[in-house]
C-alpha positions as CSV (number, residue, x, y, z in Angstrom):
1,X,-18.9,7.6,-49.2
2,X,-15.7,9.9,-48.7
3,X,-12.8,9.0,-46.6
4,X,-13.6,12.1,-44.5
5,X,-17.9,11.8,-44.1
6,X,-16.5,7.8,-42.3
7,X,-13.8,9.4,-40.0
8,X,-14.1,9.9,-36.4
9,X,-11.9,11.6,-34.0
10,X,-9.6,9.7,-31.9
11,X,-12.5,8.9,-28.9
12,X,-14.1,6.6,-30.6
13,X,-11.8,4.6,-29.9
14,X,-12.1,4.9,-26.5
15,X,-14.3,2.2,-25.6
16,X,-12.6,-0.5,-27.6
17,X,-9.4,0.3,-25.6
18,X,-11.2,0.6,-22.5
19,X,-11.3,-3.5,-22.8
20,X,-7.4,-3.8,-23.3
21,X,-5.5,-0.8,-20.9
22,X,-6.5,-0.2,-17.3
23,X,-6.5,3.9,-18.4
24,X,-7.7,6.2,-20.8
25,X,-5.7,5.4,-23.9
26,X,-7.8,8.9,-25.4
27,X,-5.5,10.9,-23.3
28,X,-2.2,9.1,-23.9
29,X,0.3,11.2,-25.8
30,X,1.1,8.6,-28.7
31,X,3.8,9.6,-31.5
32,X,3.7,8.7,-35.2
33,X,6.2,6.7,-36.6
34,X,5.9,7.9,-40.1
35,X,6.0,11.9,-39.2
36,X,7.0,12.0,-35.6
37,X,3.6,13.7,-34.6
38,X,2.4,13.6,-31.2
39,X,-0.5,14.3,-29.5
40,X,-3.2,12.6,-27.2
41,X,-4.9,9.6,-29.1
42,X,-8.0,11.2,-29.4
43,X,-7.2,13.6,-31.5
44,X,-5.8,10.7,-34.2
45,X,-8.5,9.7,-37.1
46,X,-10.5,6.6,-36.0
47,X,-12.4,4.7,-38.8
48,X,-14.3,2.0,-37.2
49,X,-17.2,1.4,-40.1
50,X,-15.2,-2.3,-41.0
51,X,-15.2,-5.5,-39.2
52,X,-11.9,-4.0,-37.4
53,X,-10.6,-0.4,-36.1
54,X,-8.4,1.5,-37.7
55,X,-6.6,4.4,-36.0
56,X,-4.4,7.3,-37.9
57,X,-2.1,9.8,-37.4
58,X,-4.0,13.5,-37.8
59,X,-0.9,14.7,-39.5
60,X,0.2,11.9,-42.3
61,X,-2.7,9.8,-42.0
62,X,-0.3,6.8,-41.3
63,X,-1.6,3.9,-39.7
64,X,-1.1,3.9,-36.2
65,X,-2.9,0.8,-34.6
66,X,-5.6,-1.2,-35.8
67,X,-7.6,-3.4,-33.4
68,X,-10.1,-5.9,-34.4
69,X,-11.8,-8.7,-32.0
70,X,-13.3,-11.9,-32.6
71,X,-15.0,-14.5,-30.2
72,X,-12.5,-15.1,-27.8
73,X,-9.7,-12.8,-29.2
74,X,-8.7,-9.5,-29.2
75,X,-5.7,-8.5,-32.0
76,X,-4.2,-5.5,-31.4
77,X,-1.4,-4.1,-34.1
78,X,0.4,-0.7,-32.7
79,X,3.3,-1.4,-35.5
80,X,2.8,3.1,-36.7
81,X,3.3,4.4,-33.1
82,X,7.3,5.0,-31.9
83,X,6.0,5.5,-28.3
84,X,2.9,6.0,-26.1
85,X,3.4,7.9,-23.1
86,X,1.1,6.8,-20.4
87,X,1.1,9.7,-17.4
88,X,0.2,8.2,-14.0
């Protein structure tokens, strides 16, 4: 299976994120600490066919966030994005 046939666009993560923010995060303009891109998060790569989701940037393909739950727990690493920039 190819790296792109497994990629989704960025709303697939959507309803993940729905259980952590109070707010769309597939609207929030995030940029990409590798490249500097920015645009809203659902436009970023989502691969979400392992026991976690992964989330990268549509320019350099840098990881962004990954975000993987467990009984109990949700882990969320945004370590590749400089800034997300919520609009009220």
């Amino acid at each position: 299976m190819t790296t792109e046939s497994r990629r989704l666009d960025g709303n697939a993560a959507g309803g993940r994120l729905a259980d952590v923010f109070a707010f769309d995060a597939t609207v929030v303009q995030t940029r990409c600490g590798a490249c500097g891109t920015r645009a809203p998060l659902g436009q970023y790569h989502v691969y979400a066919d392992a026991p976690g989701m992964v989330v990268r940037c549509p320019g350099c393909e840098n990881v962004v966030l990954r975000m993987a739950q467990t009984p109990g727990h949700t882990w969320l690493d945004m370590g590749g994005a400089i800034t997300l920039d919520i609009t009220e």
